[in-house]
DSSP file (Angstrom, degrees, kcal/mol; ACC not computed):
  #  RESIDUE AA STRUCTURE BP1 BP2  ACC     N-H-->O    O-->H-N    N-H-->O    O-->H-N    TCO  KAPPA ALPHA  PHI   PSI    X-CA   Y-CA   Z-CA
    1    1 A X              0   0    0      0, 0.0     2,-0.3     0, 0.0    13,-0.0   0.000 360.0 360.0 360.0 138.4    0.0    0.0    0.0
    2    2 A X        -     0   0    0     76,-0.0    13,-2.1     2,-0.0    14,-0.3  -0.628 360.0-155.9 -81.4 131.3    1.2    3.7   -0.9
    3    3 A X  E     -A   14   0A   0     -2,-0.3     2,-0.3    11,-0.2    11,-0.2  -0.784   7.4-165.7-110.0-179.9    1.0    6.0    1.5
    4    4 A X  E     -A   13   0A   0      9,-1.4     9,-6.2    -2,-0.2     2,-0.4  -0.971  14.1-136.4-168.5 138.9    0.8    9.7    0.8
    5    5 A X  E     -A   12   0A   0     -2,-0.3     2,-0.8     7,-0.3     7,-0.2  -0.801  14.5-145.7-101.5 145.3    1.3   12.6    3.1
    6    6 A X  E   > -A   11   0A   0      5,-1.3     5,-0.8    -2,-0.4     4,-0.5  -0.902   8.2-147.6-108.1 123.3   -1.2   15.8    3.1
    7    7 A X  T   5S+     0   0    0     -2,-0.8    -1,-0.2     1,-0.2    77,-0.1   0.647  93.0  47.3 -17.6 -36.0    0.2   18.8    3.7
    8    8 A X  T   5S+     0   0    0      1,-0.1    -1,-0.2     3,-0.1    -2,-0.0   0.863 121.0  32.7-110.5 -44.8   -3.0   20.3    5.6
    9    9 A X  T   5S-     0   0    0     -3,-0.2    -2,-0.2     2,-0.1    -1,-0.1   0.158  99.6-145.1-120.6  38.4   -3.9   17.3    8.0
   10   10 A X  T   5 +     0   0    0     -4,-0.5     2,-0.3    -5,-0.1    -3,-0.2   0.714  55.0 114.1  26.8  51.3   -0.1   16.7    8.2
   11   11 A X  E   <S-A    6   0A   0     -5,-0.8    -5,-1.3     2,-0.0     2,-0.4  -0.957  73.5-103.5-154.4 152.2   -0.3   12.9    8.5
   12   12 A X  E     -A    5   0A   0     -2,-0.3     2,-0.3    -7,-0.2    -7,-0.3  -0.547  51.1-176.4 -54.6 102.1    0.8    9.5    6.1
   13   13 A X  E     -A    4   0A   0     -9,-6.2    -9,-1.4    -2,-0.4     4,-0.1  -0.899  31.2 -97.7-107.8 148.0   -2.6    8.3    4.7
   14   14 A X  E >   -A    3   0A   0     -2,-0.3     3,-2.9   -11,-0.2     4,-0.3  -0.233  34.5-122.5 -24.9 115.5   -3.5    5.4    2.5
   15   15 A X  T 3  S+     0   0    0    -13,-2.1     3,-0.1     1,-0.4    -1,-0.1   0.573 107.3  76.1 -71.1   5.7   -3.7    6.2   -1.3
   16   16 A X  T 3  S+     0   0    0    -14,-0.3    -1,-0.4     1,-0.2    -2,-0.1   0.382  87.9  66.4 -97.7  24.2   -7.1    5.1   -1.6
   17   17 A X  S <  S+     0   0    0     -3,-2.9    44,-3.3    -4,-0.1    45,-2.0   0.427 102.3  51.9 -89.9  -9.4   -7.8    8.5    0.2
   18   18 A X  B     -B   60   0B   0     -4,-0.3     2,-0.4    42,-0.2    42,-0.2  -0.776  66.4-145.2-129.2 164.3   -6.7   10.4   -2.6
   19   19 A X        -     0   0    0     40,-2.0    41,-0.1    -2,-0.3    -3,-0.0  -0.868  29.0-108.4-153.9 139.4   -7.1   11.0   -6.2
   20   20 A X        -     0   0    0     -2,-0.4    39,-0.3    38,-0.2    38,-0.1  -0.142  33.7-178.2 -20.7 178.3   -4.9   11.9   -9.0
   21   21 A X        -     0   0    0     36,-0.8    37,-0.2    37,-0.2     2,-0.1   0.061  36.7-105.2-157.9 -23.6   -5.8   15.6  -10.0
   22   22 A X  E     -C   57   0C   0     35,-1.1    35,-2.6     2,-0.0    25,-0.0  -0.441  64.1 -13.4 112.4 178.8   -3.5   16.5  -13.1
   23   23 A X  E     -C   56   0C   0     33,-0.2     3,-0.3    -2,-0.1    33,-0.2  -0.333  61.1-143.2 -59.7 146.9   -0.7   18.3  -13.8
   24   24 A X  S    S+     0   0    0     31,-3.7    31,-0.2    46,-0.2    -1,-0.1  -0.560  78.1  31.6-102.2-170.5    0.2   20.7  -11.1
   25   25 A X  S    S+     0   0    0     -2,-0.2    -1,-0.2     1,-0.1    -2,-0.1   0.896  71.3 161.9  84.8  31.1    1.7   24.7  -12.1
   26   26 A X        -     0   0    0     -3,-0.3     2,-1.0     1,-0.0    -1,-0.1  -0.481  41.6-130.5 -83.4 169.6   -0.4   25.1  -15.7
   27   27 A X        -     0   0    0     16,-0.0     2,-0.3     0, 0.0    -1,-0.0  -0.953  31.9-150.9-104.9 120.1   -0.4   29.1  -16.5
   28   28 A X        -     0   0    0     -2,-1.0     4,-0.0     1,-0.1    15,-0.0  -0.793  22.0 -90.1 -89.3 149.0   -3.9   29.2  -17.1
   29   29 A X        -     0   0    0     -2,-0.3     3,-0.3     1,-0.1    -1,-0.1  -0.157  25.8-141.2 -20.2 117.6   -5.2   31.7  -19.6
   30   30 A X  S    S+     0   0    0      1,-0.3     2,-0.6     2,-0.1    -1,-0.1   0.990 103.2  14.8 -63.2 -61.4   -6.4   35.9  -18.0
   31   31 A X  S  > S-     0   0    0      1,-0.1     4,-0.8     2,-0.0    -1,-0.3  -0.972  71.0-173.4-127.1 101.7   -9.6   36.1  -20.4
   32   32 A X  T  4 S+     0   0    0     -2,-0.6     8,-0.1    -3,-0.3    -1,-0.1   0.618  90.7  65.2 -62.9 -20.8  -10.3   32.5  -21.8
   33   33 A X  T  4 S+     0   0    0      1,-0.1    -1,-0.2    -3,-0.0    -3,-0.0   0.648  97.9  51.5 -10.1 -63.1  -12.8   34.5  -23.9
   34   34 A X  T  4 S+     0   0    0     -3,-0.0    -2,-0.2     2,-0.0    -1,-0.1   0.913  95.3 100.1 -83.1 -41.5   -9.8   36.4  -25.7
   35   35 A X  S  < S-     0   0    0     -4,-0.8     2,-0.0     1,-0.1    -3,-0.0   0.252  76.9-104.9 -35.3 153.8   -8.0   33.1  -26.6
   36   36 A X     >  -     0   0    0      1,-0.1     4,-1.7     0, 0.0     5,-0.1  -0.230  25.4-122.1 -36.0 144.0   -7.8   31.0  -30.0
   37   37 A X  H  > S+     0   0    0      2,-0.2     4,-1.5     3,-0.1     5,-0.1   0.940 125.5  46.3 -62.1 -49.3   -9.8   27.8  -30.3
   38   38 A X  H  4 S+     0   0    0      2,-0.2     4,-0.4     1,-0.2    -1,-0.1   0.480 107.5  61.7 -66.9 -22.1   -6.3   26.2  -31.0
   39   39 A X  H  > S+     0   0    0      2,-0.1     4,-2.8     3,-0.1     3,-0.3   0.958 112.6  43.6 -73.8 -50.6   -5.0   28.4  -27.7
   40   40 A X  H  X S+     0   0    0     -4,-1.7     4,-4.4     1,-0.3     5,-0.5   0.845 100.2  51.3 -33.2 -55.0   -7.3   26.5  -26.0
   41   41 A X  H  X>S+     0   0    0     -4,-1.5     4,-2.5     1,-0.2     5,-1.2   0.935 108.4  61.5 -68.6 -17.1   -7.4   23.5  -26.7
   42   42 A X  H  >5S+     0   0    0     -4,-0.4     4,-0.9    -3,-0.3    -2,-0.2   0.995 112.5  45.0 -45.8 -72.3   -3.4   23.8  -26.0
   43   43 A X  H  <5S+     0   0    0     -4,-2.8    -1,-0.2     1,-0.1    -2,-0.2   0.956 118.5  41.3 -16.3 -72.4   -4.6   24.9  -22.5
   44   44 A X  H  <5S+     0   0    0     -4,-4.4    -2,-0.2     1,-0.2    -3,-0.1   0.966 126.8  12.8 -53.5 -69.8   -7.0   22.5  -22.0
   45   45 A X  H  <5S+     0   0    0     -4,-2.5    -3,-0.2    -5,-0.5    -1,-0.2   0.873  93.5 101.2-102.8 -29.4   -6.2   19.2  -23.1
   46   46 A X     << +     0   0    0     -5,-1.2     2,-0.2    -4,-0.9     0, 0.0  -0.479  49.1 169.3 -67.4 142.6   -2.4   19.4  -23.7
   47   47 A X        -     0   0    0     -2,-0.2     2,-0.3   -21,-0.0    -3,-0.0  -0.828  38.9-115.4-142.7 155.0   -0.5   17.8  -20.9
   48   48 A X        -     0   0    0     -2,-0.2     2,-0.1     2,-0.0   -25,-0.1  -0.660  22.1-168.6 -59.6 149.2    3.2   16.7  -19.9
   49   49 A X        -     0   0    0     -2,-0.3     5,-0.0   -26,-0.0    -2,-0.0  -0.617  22.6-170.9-105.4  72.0    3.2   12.9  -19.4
   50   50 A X        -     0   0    0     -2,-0.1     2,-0.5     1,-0.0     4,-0.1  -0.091  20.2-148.3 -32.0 141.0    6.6   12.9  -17.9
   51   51 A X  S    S+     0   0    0      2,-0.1     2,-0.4    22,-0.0    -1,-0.0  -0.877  80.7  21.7-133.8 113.2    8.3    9.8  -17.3
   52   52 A X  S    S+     0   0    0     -2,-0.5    22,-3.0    54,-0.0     2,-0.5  -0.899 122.3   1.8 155.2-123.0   10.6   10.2  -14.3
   53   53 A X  E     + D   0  73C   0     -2,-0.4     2,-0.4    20,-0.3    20,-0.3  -0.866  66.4 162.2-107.3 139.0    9.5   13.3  -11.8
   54   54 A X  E     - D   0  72C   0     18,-2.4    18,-2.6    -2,-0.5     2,-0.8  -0.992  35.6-114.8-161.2 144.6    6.8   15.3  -12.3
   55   55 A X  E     - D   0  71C   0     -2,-0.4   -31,-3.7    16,-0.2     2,-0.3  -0.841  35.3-177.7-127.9 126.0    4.6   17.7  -10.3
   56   56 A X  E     -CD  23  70C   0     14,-3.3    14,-2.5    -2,-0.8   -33,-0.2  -0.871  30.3-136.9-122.9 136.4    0.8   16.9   -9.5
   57   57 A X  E     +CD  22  69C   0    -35,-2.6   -35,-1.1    12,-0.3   -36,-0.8  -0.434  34.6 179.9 -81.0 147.9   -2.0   18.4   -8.0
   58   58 A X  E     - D   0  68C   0     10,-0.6    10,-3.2   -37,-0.2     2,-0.2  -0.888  16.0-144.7-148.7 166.2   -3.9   15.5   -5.8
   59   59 A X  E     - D   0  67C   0    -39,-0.3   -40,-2.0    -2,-0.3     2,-1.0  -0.980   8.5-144.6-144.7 119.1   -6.9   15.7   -3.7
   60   60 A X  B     +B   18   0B   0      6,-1.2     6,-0.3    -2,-0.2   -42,-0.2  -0.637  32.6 161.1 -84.8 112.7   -7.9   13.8   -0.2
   61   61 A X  S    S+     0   0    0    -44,-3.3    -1,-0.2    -2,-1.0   -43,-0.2   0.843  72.8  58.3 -93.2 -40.6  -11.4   13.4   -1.0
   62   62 A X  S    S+     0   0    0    -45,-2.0    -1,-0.2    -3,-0.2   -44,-0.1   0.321 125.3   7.4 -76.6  13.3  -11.4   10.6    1.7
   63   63 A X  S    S+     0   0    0    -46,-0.3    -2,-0.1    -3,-0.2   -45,-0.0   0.069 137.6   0.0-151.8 -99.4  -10.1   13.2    4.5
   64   64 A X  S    S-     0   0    0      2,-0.1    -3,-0.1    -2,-0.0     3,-0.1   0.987  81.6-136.8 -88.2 -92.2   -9.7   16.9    4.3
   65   65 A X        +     0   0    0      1,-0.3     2,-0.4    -5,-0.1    -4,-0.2   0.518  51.1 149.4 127.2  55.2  -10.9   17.1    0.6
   66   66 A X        -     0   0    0     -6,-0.3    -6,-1.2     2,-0.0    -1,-0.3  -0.970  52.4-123.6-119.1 154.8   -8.3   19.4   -0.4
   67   67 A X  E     +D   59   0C   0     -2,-0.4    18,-1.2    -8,-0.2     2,-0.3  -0.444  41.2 161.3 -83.3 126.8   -6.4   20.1   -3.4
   68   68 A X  E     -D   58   0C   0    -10,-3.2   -10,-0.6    16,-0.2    16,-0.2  -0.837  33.6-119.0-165.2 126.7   -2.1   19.9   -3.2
   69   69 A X  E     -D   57   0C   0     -2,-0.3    14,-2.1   -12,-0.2     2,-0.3  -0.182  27.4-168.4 -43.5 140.4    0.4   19.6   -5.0
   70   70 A X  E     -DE  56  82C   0    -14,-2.5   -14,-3.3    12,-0.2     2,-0.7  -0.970  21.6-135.9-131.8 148.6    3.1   16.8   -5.0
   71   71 A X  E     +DE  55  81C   0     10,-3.8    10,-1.2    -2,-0.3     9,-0.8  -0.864  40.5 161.3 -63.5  94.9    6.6   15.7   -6.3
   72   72 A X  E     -DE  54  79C   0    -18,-2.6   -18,-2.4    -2,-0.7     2,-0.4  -0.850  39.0-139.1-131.1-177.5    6.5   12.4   -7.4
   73   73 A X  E     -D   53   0C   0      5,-1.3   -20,-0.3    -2,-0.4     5,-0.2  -0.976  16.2-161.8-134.8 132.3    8.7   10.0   -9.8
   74   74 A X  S    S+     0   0    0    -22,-3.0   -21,-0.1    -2,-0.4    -1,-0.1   0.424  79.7  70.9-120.9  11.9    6.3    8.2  -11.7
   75   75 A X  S    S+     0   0    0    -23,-0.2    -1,-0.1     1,-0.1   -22,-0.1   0.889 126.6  13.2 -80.0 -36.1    8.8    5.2  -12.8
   76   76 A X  S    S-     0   0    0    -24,-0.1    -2,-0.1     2,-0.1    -1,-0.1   0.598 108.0-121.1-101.8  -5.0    8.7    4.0   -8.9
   77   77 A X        +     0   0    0      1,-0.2     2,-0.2    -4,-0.1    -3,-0.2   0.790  51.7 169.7  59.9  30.7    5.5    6.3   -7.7
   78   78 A X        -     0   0    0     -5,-0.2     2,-1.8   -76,-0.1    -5,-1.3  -0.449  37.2-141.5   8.0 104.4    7.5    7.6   -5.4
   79   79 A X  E     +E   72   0C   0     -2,-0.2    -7,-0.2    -7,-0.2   -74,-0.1  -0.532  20.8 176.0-113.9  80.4    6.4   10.8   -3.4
   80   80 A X  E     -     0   0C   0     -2,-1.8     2,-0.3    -9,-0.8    -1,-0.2   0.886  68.4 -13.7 -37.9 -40.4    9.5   12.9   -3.1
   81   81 A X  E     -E   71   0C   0    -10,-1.2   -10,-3.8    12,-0.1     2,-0.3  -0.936  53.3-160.4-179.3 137.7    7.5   16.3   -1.2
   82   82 A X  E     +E   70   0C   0     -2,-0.3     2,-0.4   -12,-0.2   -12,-0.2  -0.886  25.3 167.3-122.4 140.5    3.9   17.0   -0.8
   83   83 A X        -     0   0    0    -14,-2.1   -75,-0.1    -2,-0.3   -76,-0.1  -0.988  39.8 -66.3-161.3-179.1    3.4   20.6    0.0
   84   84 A X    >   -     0   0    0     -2,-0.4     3,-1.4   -16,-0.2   -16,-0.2  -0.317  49.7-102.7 -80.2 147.1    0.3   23.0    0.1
   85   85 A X  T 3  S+     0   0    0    -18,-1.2    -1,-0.1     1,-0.3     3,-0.1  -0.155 110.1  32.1 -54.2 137.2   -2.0   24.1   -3.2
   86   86 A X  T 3  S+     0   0    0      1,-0.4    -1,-0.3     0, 0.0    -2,-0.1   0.192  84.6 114.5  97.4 -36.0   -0.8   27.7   -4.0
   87   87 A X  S <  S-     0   0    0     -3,-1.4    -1,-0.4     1,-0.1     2,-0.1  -0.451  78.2 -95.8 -62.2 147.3    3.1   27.8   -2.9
   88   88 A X        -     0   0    0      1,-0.2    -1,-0.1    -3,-0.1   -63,-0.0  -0.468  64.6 -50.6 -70.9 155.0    5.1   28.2   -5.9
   89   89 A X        -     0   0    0     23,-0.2    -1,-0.2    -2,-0.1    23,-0.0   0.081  64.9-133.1 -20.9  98.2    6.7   25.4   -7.9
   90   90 A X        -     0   0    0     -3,-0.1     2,-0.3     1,-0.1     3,-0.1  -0.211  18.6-128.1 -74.9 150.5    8.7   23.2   -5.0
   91   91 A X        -     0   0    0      1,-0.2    -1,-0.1   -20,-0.0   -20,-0.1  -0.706  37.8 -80.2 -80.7 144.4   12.1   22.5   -6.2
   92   92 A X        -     0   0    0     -2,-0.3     3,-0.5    11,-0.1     2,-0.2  -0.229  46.1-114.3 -36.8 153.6   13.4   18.2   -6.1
   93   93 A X  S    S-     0   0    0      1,-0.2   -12,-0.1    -3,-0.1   -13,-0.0  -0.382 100.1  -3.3 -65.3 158.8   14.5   17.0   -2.6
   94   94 A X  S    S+     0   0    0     -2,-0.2    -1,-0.2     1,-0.2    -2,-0.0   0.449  89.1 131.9  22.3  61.4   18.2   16.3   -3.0
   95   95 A X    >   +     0   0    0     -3,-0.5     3,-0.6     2,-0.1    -1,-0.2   0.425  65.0  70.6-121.6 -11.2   18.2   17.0   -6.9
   96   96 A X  T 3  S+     0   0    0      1,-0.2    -1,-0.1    -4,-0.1    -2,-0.1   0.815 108.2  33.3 -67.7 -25.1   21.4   19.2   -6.1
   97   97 A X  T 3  S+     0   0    0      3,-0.0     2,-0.3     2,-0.0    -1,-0.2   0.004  93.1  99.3-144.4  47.3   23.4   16.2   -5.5
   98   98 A X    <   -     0   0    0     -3,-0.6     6,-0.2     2,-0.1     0, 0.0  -0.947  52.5-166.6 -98.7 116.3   21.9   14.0   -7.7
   99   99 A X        +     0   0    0     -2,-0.3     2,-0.3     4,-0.1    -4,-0.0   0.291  45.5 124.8-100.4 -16.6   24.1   13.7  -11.0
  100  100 A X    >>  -     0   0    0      1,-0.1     4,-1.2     4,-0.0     3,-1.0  -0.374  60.1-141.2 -70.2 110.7   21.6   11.9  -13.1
  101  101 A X  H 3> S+     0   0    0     -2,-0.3     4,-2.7     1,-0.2    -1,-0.1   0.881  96.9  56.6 -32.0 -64.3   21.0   14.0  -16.4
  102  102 A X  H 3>>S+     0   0    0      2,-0.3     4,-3.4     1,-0.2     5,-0.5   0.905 105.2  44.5 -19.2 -65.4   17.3   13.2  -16.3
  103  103 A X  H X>5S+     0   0    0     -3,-1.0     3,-2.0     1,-0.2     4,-1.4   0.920 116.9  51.2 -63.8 -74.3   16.5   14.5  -13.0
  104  104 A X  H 3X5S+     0   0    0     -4,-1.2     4,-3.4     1,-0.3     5,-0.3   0.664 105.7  52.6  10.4 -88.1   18.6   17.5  -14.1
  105  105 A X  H 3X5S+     0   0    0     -4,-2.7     4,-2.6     2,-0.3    -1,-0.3   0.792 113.6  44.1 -43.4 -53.2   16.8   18.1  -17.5
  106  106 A X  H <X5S+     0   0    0     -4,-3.4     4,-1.9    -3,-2.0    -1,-0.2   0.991 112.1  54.9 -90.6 -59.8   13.1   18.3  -15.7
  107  107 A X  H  <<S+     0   0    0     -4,-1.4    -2,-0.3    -5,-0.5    -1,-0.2   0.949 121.0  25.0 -51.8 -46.1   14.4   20.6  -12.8
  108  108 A X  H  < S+     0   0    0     -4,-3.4    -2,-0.2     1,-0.1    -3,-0.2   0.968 136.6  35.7 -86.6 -45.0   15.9   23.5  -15.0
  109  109 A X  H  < S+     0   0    0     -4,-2.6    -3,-0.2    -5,-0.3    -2,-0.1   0.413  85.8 124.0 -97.9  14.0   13.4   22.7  -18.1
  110  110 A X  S  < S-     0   0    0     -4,-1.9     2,-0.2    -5,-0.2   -56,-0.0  -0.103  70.2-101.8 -58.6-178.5   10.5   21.8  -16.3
  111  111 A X              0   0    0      1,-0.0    -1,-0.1     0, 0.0   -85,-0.0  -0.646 360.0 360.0-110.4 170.1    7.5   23.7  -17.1
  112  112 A X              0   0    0     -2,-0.2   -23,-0.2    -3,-0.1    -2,-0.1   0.313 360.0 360.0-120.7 360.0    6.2   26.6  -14.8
């Protein structure tokens, strides 16, 4: 069983409390209204699929119900850092003295 910490009622819960939520960070659109059809749908439906680490908004529906971001590595599911909806973009745990190109590559080129 995965556990998975929430930020807000600060304890290790069972991952059948939570559910996936999507990428987290997107720059949403000011006036969705003023956009393109083809800005949109850019918005909308394009998404990273990252294979490595990648940072996702999740929701304990089964506790709190609240929305938060996480770190995770999604070749072991891993959960590097959970931290609260609304802080800016969390940097890796220990990604300063990690040498592996990869991890590298997503931390300076990730997306915002």
């Amino acid at each position: 069983m995965l556990l998975i910490h929430c930020p807000y009622c600060g304890e290790n819960r069972s991952e059948l409390e939570f559910r996936w939520a999507g990428e987290a960070h997107i720059a949403r659109p000011d006036t969705i209204s003023a956009i393109s059809d083809e800005e949109f749908a850019e918005y909308f439906f394009m998404r990273d699929n990252t294979k490595g680490i990648a940072w996702e908004r999740w929701r304990h529906i089964h506790g709190c119900g609240r929305f938060f971001n996480a770190i995770r590595d999604t070749v072991s599911d891993k959960f590097l850092l959970t931290y609260k909806a609304g802080l800016p973009r969390q940097p890796v745990p220990g990604a300063e003295a990690v040498a592996e190109p990869s991890v590298a590559s997503v931390v300076e080129g990730g997306a915002a």
